[in-house]
C-alpha beads as a LAMMPS data file, in Angstrom:
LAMMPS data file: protein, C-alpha beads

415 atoms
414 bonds

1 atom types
1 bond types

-500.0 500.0 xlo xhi
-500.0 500.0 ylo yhi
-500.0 500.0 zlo zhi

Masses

1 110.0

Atoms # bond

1 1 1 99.819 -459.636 137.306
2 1 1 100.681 -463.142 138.538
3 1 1 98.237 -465.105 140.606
4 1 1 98.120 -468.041 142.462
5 1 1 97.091 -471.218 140.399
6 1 1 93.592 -472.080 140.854
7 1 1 93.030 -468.110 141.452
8 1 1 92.904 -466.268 138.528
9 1 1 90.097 -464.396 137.848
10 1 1 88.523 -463.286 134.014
11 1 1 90.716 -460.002 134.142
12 1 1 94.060 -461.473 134.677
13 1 1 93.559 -464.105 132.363
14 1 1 92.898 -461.726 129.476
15 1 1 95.318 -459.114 130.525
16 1 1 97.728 -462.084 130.549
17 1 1 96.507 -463.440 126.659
18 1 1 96.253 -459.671 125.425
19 1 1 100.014 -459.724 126.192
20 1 1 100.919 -462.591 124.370
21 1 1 98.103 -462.216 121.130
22 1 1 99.023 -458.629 121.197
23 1 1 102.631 -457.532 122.551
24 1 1 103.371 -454.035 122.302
25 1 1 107.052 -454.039 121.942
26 1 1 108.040 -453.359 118.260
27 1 1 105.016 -450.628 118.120
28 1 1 104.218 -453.129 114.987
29 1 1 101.850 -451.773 112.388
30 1 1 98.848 -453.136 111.199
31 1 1 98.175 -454.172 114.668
32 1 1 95.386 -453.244 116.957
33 1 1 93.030 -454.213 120.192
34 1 1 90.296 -453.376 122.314
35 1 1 88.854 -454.993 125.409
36 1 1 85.796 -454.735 126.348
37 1 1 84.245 -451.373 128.525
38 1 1 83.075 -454.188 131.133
39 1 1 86.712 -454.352 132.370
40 1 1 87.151 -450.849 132.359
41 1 1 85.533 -450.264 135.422
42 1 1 86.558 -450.229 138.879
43 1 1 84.330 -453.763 139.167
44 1 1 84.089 -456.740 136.441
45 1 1 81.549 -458.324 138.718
46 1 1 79.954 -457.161 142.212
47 1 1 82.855 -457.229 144.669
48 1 1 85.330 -458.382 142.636
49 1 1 87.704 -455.382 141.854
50 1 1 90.148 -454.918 139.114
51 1 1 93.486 -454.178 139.892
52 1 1 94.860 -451.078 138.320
53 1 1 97.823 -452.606 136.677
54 1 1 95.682 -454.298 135.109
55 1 1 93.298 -451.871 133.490
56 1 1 96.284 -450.368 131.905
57 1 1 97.481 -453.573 130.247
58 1 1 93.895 -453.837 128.804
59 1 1 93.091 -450.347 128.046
60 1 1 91.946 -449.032 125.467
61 1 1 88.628 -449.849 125.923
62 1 1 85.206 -450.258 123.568
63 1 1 82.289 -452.199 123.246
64 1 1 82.788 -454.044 119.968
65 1 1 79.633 -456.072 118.799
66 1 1 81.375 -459.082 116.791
67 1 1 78.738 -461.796 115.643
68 1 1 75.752 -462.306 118.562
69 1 1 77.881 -460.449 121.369
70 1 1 80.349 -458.543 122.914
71 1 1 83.781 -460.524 122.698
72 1 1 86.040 -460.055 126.283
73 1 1 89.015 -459.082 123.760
74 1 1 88.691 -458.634 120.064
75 1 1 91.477 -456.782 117.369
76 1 1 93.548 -456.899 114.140
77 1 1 96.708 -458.718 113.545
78 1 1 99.076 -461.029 112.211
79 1 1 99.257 -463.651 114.416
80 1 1 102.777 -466.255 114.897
81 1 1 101.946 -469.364 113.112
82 1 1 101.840 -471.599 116.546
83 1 1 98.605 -469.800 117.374
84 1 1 96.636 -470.491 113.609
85 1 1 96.444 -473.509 111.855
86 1 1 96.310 -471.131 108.644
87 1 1 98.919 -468.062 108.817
88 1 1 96.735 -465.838 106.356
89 1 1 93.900 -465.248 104.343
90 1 1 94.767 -462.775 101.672
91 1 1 96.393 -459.571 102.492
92 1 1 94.903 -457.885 105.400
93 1 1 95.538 -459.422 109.317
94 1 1 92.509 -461.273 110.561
95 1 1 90.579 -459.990 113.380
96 1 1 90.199 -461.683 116.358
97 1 1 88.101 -462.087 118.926
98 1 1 88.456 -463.794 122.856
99 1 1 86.239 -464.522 125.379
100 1 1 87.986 -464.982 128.353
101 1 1 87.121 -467.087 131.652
102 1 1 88.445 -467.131 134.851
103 1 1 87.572 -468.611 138.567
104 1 1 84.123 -467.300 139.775
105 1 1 82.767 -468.873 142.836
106 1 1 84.932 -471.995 142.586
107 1 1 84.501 -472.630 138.907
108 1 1 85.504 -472.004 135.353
109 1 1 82.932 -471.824 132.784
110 1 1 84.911 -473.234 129.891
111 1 1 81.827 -474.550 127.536
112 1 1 80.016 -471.518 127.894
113 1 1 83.282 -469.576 126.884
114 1 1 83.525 -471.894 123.825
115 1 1 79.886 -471.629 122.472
116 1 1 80.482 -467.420 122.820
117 1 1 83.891 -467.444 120.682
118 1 1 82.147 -469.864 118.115
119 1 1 79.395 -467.133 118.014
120 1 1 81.798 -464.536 116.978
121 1 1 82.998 -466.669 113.826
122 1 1 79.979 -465.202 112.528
123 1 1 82.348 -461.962 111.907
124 1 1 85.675 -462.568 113.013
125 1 1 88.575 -464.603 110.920
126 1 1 89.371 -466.250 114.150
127 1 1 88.153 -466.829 117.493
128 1 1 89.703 -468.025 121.157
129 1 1 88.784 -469.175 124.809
130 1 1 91.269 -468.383 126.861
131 1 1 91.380 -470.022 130.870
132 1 1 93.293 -471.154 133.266
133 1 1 95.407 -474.109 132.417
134 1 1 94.096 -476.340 135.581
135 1 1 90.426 -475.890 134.207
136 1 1 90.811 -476.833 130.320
137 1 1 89.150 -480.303 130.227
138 1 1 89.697 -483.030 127.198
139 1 1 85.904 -482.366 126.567
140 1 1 86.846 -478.298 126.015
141 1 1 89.285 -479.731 123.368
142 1 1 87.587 -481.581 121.195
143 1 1 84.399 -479.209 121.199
144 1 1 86.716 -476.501 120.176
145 1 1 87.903 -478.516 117.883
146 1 1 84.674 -479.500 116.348
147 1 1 83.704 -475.892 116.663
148 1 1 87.058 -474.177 114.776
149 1 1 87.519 -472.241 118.574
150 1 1 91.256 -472.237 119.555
151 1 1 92.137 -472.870 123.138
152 1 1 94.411 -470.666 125.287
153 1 1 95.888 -471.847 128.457
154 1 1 97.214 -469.325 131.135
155 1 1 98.811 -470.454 133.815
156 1 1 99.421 -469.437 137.564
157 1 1 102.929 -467.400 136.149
158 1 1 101.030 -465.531 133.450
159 1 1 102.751 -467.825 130.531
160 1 1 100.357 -468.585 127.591
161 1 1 99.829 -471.504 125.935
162 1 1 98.052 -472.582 122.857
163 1 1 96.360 -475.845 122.771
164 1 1 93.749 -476.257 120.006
165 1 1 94.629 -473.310 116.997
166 1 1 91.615 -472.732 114.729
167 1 1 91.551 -472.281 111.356
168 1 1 91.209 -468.817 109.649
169 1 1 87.778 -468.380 107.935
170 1 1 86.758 -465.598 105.770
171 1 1 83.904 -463.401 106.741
172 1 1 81.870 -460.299 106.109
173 1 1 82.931 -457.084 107.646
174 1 1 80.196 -455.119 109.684
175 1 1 80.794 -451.865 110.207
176 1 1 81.985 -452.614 113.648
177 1 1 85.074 -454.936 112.200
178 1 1 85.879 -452.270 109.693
179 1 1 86.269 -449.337 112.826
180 1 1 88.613 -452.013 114.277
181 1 1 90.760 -452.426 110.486
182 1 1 90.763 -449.025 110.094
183 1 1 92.464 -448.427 113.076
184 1 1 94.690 -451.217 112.757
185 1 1 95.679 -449.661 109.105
186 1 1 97.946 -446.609 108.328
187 1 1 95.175 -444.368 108.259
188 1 1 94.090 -444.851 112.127
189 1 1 94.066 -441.910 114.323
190 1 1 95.042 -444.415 117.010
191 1 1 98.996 -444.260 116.752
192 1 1 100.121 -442.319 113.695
193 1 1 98.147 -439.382 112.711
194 1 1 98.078 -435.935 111.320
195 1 1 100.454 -433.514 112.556
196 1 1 99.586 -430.390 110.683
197 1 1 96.431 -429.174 109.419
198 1 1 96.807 -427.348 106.210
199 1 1 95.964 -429.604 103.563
200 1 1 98.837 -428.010 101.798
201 1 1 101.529 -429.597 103.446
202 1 1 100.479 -432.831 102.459
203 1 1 100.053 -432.301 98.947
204 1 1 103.526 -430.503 98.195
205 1 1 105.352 -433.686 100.135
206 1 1 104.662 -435.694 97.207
207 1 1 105.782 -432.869 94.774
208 1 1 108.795 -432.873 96.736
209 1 1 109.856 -436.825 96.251
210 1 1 109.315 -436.764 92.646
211 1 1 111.413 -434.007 91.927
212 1 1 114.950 -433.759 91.698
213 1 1 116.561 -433.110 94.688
214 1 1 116.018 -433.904 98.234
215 1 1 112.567 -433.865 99.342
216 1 1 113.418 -431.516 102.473
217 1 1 115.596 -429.732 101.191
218 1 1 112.974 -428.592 98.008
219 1 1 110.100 -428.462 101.115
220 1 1 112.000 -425.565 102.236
221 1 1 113.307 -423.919 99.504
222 1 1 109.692 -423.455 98.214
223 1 1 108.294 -422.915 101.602
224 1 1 106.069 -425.578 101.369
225 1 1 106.715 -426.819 105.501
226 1 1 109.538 -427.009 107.589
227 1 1 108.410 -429.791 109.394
228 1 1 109.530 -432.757 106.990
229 1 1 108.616 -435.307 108.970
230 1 1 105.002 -434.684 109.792
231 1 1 104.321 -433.740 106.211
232 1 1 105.491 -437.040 105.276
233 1 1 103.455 -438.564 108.217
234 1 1 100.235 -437.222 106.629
235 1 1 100.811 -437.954 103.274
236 1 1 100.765 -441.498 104.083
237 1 1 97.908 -441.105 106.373
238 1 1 96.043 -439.694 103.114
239 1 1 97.322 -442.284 101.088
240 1 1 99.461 -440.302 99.319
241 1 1 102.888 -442.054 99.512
242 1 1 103.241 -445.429 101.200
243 1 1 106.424 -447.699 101.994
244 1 1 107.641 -449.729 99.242
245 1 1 110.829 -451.982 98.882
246 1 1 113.001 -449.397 97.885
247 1 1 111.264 -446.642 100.511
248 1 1 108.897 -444.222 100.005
249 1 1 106.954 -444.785 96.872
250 1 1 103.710 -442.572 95.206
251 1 1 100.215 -444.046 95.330
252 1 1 97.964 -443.993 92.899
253 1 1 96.597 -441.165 94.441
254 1 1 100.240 -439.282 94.813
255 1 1 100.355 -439.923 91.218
256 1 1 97.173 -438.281 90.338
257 1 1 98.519 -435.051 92.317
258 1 1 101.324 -435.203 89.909
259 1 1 99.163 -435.152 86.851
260 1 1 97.204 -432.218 88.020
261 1 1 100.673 -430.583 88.727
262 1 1 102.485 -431.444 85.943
263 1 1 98.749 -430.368 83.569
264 1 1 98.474 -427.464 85.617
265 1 1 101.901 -425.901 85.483
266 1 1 103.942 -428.001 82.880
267 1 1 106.526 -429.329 85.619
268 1 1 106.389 -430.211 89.328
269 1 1 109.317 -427.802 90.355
270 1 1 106.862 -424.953 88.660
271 1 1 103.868 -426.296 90.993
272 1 1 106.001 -426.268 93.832
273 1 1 106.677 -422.559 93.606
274 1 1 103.253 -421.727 93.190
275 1 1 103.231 -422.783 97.290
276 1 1 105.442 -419.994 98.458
277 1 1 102.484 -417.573 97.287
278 1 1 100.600 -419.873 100.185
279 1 1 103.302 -419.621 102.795
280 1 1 101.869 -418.387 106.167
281 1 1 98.179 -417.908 104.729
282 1 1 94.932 -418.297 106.476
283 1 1 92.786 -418.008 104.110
284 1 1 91.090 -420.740 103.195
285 1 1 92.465 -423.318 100.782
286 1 1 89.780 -423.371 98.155
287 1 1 88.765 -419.605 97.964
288 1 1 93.085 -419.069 98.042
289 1 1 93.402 -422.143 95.261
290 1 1 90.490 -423.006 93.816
291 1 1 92.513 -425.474 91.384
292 1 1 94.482 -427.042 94.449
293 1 1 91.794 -426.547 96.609
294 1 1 89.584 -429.177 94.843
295 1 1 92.165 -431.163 94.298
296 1 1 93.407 -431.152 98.074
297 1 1 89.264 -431.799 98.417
298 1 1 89.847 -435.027 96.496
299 1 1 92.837 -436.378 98.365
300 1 1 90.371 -435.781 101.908
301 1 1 87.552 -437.638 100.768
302 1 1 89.405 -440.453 100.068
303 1 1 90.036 -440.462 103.922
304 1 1 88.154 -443.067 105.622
305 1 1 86.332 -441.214 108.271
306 1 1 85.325 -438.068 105.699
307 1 1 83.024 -439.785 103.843
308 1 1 80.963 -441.078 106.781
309 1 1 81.119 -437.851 108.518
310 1 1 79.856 -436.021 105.832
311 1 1 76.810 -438.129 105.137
312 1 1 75.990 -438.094 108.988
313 1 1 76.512 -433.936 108.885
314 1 1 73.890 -434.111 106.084
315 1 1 71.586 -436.365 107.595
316 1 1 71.660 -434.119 110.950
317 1 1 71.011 -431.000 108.479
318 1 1 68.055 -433.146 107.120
319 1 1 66.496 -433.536 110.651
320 1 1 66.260 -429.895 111.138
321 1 1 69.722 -429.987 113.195
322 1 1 72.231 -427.797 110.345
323 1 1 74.910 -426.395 112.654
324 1 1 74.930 -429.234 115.743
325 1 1 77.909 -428.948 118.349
326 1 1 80.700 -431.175 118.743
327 1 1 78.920 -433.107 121.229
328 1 1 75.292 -433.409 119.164
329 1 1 77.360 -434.784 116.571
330 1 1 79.408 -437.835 118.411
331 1 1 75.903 -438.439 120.144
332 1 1 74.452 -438.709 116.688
333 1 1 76.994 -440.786 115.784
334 1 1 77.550 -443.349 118.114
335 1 1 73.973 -444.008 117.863
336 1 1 74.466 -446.099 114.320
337 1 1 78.400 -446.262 114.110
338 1 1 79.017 -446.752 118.023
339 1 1 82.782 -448.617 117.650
340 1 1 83.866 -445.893 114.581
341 1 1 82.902 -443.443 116.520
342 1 1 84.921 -443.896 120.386
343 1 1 87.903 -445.158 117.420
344 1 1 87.255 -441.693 115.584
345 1 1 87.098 -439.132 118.501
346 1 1 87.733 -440.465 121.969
347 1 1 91.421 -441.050 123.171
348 1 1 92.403 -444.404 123.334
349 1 1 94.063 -444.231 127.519
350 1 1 92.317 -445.658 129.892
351 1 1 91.382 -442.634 132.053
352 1 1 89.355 -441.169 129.081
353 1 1 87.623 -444.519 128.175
354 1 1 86.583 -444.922 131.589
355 1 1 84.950 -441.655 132.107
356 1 1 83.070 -441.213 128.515
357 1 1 81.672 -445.021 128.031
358 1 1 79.702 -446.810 130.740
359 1 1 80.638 -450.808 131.274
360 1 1 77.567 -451.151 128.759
361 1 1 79.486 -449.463 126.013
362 1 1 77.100 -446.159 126.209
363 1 1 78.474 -442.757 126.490
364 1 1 78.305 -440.636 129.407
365 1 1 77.377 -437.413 127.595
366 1 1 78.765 -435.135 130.379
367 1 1 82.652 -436.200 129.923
368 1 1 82.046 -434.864 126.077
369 1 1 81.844 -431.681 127.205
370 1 1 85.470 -431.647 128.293
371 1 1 87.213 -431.134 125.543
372 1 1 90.753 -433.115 126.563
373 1 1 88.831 -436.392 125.693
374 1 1 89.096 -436.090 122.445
375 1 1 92.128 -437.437 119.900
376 1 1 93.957 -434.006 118.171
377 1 1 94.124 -435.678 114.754
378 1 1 90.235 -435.909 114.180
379 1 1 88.605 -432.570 116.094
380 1 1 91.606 -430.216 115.478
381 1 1 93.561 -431.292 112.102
382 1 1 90.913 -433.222 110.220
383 1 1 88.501 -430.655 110.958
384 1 1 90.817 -428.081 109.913
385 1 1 91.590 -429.667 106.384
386 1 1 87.188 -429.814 105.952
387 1 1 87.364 -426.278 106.700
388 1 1 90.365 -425.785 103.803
389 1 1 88.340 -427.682 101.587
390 1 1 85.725 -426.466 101.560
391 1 1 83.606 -429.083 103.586
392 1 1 82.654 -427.659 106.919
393 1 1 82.225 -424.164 107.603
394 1 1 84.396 -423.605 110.894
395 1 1 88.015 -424.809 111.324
396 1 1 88.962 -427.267 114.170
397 1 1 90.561 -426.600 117.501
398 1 1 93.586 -428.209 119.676
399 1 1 91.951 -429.971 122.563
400 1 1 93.152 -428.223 125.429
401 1 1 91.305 -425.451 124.051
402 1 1 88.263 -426.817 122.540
403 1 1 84.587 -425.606 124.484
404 1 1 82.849 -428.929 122.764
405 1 1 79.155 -427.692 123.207
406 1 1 80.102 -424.605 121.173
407 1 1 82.315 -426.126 118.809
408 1 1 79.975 -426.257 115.452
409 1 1 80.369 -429.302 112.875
410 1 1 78.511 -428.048 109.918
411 1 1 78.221 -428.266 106.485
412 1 1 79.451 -425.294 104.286
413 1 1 77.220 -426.643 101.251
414 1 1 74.706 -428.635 102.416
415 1 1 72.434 -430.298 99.953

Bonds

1 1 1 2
2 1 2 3
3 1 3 4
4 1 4 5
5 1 5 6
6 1 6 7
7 1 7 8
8 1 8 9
9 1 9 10
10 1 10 11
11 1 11 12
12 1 12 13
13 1 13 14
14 1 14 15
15 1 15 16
16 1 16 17
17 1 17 18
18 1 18 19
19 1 19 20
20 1 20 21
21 1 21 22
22 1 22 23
23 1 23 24
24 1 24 25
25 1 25 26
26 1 26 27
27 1 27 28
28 1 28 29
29 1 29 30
30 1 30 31
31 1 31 32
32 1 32 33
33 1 33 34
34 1 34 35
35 1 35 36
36 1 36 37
37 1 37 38
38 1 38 39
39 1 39 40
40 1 40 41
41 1 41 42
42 1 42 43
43 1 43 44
44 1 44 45
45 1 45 46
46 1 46 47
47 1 47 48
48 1 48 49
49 1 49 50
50 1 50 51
51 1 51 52
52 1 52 53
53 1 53 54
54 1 54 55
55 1 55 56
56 1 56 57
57 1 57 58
58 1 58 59
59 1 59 60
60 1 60 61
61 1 61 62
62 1 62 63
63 1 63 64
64 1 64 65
65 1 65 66
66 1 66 67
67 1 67 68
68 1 68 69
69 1 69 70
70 1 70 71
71 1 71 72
72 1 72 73
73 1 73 74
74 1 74 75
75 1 75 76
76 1 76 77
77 1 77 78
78 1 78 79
79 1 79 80
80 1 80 81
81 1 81 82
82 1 82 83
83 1 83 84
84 1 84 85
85 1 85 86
86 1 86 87
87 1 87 88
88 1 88 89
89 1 89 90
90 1 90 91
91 1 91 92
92 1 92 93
93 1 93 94
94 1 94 95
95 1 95 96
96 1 96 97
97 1 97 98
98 1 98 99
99 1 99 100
100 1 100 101
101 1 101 102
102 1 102 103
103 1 103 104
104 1 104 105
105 1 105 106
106 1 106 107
107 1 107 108
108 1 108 109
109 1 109 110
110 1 110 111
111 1 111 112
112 1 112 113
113 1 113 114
114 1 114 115
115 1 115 116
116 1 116 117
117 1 117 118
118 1 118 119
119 1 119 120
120 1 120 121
121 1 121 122
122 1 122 123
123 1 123 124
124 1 124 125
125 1 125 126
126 1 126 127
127 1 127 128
128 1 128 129
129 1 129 130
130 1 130 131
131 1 131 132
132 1 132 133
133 1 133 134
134 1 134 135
135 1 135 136
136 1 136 137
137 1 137 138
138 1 138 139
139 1 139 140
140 1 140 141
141 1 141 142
142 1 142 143
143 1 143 144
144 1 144 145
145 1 145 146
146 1 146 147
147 1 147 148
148 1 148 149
149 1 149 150
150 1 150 151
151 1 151 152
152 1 152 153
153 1 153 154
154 1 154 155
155 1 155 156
156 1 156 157
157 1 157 158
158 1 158 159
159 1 159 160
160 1 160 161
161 1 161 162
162 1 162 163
163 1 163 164
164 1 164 165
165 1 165 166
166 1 166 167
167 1 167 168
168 1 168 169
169 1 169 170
170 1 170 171
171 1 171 172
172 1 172 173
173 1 173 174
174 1 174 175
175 1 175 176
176 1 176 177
177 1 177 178
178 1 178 179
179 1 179 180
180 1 180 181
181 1 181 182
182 1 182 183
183 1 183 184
184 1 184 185
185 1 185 186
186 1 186 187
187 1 187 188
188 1 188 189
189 1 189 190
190 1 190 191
191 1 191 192
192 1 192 193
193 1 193 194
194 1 194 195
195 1 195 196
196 1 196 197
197 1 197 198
198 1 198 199
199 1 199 200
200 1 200 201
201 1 201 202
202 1 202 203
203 1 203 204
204 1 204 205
205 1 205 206
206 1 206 207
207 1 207 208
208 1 208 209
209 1 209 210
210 1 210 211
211 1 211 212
212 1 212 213
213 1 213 214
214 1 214 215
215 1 215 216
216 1 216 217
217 1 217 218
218 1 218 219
219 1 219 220
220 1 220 221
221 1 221 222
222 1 222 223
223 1 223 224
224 1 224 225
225 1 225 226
226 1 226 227
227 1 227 228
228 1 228 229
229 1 229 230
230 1 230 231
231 1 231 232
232 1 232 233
233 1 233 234
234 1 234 235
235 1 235 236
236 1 236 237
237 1 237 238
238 1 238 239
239 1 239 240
240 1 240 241
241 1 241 242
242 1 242 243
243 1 243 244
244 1 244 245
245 1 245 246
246 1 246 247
247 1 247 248
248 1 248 249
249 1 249 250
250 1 250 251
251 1 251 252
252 1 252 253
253 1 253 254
254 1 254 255
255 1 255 256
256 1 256 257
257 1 257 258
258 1 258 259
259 1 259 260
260 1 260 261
261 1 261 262
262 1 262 263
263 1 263 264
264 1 264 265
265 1 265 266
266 1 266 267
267 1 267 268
268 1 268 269
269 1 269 270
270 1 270 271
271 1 271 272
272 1 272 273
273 1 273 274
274 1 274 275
275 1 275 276
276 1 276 277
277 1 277 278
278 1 278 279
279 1 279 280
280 1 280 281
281 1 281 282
282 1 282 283
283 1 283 284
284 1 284 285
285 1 285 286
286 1 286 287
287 1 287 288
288 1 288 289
289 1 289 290
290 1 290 291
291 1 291 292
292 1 292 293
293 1 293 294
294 1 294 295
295 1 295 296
296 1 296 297
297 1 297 298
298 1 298 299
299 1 299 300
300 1 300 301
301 1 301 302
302 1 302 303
303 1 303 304
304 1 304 305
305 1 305 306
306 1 306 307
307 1 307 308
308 1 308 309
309 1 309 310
310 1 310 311
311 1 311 312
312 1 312 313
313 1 313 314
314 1 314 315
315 1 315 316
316 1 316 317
317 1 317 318
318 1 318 319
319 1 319 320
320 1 320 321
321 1 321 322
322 1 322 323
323 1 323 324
324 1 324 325
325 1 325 326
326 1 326 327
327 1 327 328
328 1 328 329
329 1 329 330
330 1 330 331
331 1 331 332
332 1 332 333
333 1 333 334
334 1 334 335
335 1 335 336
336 1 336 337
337 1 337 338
338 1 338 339
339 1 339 340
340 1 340 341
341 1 341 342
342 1 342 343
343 1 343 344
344 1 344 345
345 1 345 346
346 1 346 347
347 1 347 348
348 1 348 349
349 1 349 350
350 1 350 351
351 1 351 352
352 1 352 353
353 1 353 354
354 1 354 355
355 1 355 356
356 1 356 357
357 1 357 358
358 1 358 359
359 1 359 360
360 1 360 361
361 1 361 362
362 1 362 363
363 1 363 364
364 1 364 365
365 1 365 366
366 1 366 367
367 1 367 368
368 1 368 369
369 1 369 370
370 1 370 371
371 1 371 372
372 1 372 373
373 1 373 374
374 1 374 375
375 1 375 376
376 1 376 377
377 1 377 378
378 1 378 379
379 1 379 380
380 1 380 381
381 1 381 382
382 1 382 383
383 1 383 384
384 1 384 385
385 1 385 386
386 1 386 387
387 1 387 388
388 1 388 389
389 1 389 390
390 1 390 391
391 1 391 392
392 1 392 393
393 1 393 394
394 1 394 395
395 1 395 396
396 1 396 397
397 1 397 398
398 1 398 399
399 1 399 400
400 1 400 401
401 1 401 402
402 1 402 403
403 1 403 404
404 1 404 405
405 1 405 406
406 1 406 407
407 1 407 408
408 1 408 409
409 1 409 410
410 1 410 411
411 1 411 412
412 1 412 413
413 1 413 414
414 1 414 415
């Protein structure tokens, strides 16, 4: 992705800063970026292509609106202290947003680049230009630094330099930040996910660590799921278990599944063998468990996405639309969550991004039909633990063999 100095063009210079602001090596965690859909097509302006290599260094792609606008590059992390003046502001990463400027017929519009990142401190906890070196002026300095904007310098060999940091301001989250978090957070469908879809699975994983023995071992002597380490995934994607300093440790939330056991059947290894009268059911969960079953309800609402989805399902139900299609409901959707939504159900490569969202950020309702644009985790085993509990009335489907105009999101008690 090198260029000649005096050369680069808007692209390369944010393909070059996502790679510092954001490396990928280390698959960190609480880490996560979008550009925006502008660069994911084959054009960024009229004649001026963009070169494959670097679509994929930019990809995924969404159309993020952070403060007045559309930031070039915006995501969640924690950054390396020579890029903030302040390393943090309480727990969570700060999200960040870039607008990037390159060479366009013979200039580089730096000031305009500044004014746009100070926009997005509106939202965002920090907030970048990023240019060429060659093209950063004194004047660009000190209005960034009047302005809180840091300055990112990228020169002909790709290196990145910073040479005004801002400060990290607090902000309120919009609903567009929060899609952006909640990928960036353990419970994102981005990176980790859910690998089996029997609520089930997730709830006896917990059972398991508290009891004495070894969890896998007491998975399998009481059938509960063979596969250890996607049952272990999931409970920390439902916020069951998380990592502590001395491993895995229960959540609030684990704990409370342990008080229903324990009040329920005087001892967890006694709960645990009331799963091998579950083993290799299809039944659903809360007509097969009514007890578990609304507990195992519980544990999914406290899922990010279930919450929103079901108060969208009933508001479709409300407009006289009670059993719409896959594709009627990420329509519906996008129209008042658009970032949550392409986070929620679209896969994150570049090919997919490209052919479901126009440069604009709109979706092109004709790749929805295919159903091998959508991520596993959210129409297949998210879907299938709403059916188990009792929140949607047909179970999900793997992707490869999803039909997404007959595919029927609906609620099984609608109100």
């Amino acid at each position: 992705m090198s260029s000649a100095a005096g050369s680069l063009s808007e692209p390369q210079v944010l393909a070059h800063t996502k790679r510092r602001l954001f490396p990928t090596e280390g698959g960190e965690e609480r880490s996560y970026v979008v550009a925006d859909t502008q660069f994911s097509q084959d054009e960024w302006l009229p004649g001026r292509p963009i070169e494959p290599a670097i679509r994929d260094r930019l990809a995924p792609f969404n159309h993020v609106q952070i403060g007045g606008g559309y930031p070039d590059l915006v995501g969640v992390r924690d950054l390396e202290s020579d890029l903030l003046a302040v390393e943090r502001l309480g727990d969570e990463p700060p999200l960040i947003a870039i607008e990037a400027k390159g060479y366009a017929s013979g200039g580089v519009d730096t000031q305009r680049g500044i004014v746009q990142a100070y926009d997005r401190l509106h939202e965002a906890n920090a907030a970048y230009l990023a240019a060429p070196t060659a093209a950063i002026s004194e004047t660009d300095r000190t209005l960034a630094r009047e302005l809180n904007v840091g300055v990112l310098g990228v020169d002909a060999a790709g290196d990145v330099e910073a040479l005004e940091v801002p400060r990290i301001v607090g902000n309120r989250t919009s609903s567009e930040a929060t899609a952006l978090r909640f990928q960036a957070g353990a419970q994102g469908v981005a990176n980790k996910s859910f690998g089996l879809n029997h609520p089930k699975n997730y709830l006896g994983y917990p059972l398991a660590h508290y009891a004495d023995g070894e969890t896998a071992a007491l998975l399998s002597e009481y059938k509960v799921v063979g596969a250890v380490d996607s049952a272990r995934q999931g409970a920390a994607f439902l916020g069951l278990i998380e990592d502590g300093p001395r491993g895995v440790e229960l959540t609030s939330l684990g704990q409370e599944v342990l008080r229903f056991a324990t009040r329920r059947c005087g001892s967890v290894e006694a709960a645990l063998a009331e799963f091998e009268d579950w083993y290799r059911s299809r039944k659903r969960f809360v007509d097969l468990a009514p007890g578990w079953g609304q507990l195992a309800r519980r544990v999914v609402f406290e899922y990010p996405a279930t919450e929103l989805l079901v108060a969208e399902l009933q508001a479709m139900h409300d407009d006289w639309q009670p059993e719409p299609s896959l594709v009627d409901l990420v329509v519906h959707l996008h129209e008042t969550h658009p970032t949550f939504t392409v986070e929620l159900f679209l896969r994150g490569d570049d090919d997919v991004r490209r052919r479901a969202l126009t440069e604009d950020g709109e979706l092109r309702r004709e790749a929805l039909a295919d159903g091998t644009v959508y991520h596993a985790p959210t129409v297949f085993q998210l879907k299938a633990m709403l059916y188990h509990t009792g929140i949607v009335t047909e179970r999900g489907a793997e992707p490869h063999r999803l039909e997404p105009r007959d595919d029927v999101w609906a609620l099984r008690e609608p109100v």
